[in-house]
C-alpha positions in Angstrom: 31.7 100.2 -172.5 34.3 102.4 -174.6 33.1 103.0 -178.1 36.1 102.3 -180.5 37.0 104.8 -183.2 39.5 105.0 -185.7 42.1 107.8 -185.0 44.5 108.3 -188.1 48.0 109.6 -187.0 48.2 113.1 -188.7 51.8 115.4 -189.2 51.4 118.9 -187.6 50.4 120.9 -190.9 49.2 124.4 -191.9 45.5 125.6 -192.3 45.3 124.4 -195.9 45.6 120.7 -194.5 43.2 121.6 -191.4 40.6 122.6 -194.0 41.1 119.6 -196.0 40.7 117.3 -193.1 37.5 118.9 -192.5 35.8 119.0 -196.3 37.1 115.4 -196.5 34.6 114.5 -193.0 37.5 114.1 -190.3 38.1 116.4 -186.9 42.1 117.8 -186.0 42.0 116.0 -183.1 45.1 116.0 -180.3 45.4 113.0 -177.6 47.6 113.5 -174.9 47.6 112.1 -170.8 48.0 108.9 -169.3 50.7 107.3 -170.6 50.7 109.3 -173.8 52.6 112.0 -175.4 50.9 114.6 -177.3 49.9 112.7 -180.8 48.0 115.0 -183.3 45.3 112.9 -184.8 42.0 113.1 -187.2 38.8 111.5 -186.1 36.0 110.4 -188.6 33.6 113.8 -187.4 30.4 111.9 -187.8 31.5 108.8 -185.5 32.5 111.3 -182.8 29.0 112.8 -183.4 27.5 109.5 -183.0 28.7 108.5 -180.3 28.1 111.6 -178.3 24.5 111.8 -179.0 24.2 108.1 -178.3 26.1 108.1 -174.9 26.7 111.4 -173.9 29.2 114.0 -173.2 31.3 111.7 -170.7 31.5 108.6 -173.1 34.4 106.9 -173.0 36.6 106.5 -176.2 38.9 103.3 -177.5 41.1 105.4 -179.9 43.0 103.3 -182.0 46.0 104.5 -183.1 48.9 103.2 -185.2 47.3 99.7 -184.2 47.2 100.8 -180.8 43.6 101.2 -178.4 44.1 104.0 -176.2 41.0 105.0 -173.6 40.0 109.1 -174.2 37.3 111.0 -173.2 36.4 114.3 -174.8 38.0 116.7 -172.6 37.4 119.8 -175.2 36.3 120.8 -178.5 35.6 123.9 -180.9 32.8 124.3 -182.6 31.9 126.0 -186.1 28.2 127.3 -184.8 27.4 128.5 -187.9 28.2 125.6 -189.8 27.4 123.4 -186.4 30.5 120.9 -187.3 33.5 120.2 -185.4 36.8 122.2 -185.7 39.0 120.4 -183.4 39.3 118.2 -180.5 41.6 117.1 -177.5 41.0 114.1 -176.2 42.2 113.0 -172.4 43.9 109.7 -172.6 42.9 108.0 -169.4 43.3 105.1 -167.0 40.6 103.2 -166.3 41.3 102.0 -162.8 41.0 105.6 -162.1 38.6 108.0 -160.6 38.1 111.6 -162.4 35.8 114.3 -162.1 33.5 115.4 -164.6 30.4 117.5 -164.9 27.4 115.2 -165.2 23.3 117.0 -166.7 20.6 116.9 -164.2 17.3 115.4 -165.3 14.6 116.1 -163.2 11.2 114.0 -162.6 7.9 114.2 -161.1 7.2 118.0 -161.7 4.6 117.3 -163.6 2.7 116.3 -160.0 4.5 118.2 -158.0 2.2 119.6 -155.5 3.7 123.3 -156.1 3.6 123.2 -159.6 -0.2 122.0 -159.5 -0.8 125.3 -157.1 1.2 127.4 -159.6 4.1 127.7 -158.4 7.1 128.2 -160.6 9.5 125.6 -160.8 13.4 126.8 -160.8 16.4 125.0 -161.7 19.9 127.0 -161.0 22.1 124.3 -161.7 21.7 122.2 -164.9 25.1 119.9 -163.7 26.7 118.9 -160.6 30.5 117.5 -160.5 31.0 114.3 -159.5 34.2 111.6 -159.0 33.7 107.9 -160.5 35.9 105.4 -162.6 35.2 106.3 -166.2 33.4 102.8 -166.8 30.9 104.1 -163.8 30.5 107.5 -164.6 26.8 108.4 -165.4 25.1 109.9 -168.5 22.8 111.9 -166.3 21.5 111.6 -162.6 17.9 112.3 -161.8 16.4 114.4 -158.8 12.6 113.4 -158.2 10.4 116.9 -157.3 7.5 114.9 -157.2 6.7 115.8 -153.3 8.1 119.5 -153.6 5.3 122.2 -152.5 5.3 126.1 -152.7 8.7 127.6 -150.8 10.3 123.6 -151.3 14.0 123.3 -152.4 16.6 120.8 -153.0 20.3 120.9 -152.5 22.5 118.4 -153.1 22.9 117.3 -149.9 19.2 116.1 -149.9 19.8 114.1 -152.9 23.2 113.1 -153.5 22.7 109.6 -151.2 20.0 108.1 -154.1 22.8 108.5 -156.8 25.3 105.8 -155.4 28.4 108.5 -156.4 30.9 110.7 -155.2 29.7 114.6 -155.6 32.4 116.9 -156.2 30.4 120.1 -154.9 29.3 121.6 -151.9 26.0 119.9 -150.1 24.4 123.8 -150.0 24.5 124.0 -153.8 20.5 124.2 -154.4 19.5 122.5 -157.3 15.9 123.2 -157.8 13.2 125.2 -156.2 9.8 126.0 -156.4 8.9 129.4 -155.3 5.2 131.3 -155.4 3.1 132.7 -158.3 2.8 135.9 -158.3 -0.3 137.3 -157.5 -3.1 139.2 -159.4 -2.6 142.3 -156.5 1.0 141.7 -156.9 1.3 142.4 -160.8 -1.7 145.4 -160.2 0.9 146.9 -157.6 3.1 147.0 -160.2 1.7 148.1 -162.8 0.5 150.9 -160.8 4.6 151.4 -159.5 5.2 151.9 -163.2 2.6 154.4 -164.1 3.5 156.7 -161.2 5.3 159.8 -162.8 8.9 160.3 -160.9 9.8 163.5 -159.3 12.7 163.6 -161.9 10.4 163.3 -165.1 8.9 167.2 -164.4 5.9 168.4 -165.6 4.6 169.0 -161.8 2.9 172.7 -160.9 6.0 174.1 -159.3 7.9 173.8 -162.6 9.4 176.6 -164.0 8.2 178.5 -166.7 10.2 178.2 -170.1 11.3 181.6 -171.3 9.8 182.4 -175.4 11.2 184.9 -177.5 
């Protein structure tokens, strides 16, 4: 369900105004798309925070504007790291009838019994999203891939999992999304540490060296 926020119409302005907007708590904010010219806007920062934390980076926004509700989601933003506040956003008007793509977290479960984990083995996640296709009303928070029966040398790829997520997947089936691969072994780390220790035939210092000359 969209979360409706108040979106105050705003006159392109200079950075004076930008930086007034944001002492007085509100994001420069642009929404343009479906059915929408390009309308420069300010948003209330703290209820766009809110409602990302609450439901996620592909929540769905009811902008109202001038008295009219127009369906956004965040489709960029800059950020002041140091300060960690907004310091502007464009939001993608959208239909809702219509299918988009989007990048959606992975959450994994089960590795705490995963039978490779319990020998040691190292757990490895290369991805941390996958793309996907849905309405915006259907599109997920997160989806969840269960490691729970992985052993040592084990892998998933999305075309193992994507079945048990009930969407469309964007990427490739071969795009591996977790593994679990072998410890290392106590010989393996002795090897090399020894590999380390053994001088190079670059470093010198061996008996066929040649003498320095000395006044």
């Amino acid at each position: 369900m969209a979360t409706t926020i108040k979106a105050e119409k705003r006159e392109k302005s200079g950075r004076s105004r930008l930086t007034e907007l944001r002492n007085s708590g509100y994001v420069p904010a642009v929404v343009y798309g479906y059915k929408l010219e390009s309308v420069p806007v300010a948003v209330r920062e703290n209820e766009l925070f809110m409602t990302l934390r609450d439901e996620g980076r592909n929540a769905v926004f009811q902008l109202e504007v001038e008295g009219k509700k127009v369906n956004a989601v965040l489709h960029d933003y800059q950020m002041d790291v140091m300060k960690g506040e907004f310091k502007h956003a464009d939001f993608l008007a959208i239909d809702m009838n219509t299918e988009m793509e989007a990048e959606v977290n992975i959450t994994l479960t089960g590795d705490d019994v995963a039978p490779g984990v319990k020998e040691g083995g190292v757990l490895n996640q290369p991805f941390w999203t996958v793309n996907i296709s849905a309405k915006p009303s259907d599109m997920p928070e997160s989806l969840e891939v269960d490691v729970s029966e992985l052993a040592v040398g084990d892998s998933l790829t999305v075309g193992d999992v994507k079945s048990k997520w009930g969407v469309d997947v964007v990427d490739e089936d071969d795009k591996v999304l977790v593994t679990i691969t072998a410890p290392r072994t106590e010989q393996a780390d002795a090897d090399a540490d020894d590999t380390e220790a053994a001088p190079s035939a670059e470093a010198g210092g061996g008996p066929d060296e040649a003498p320095q000359e000395t006044e």
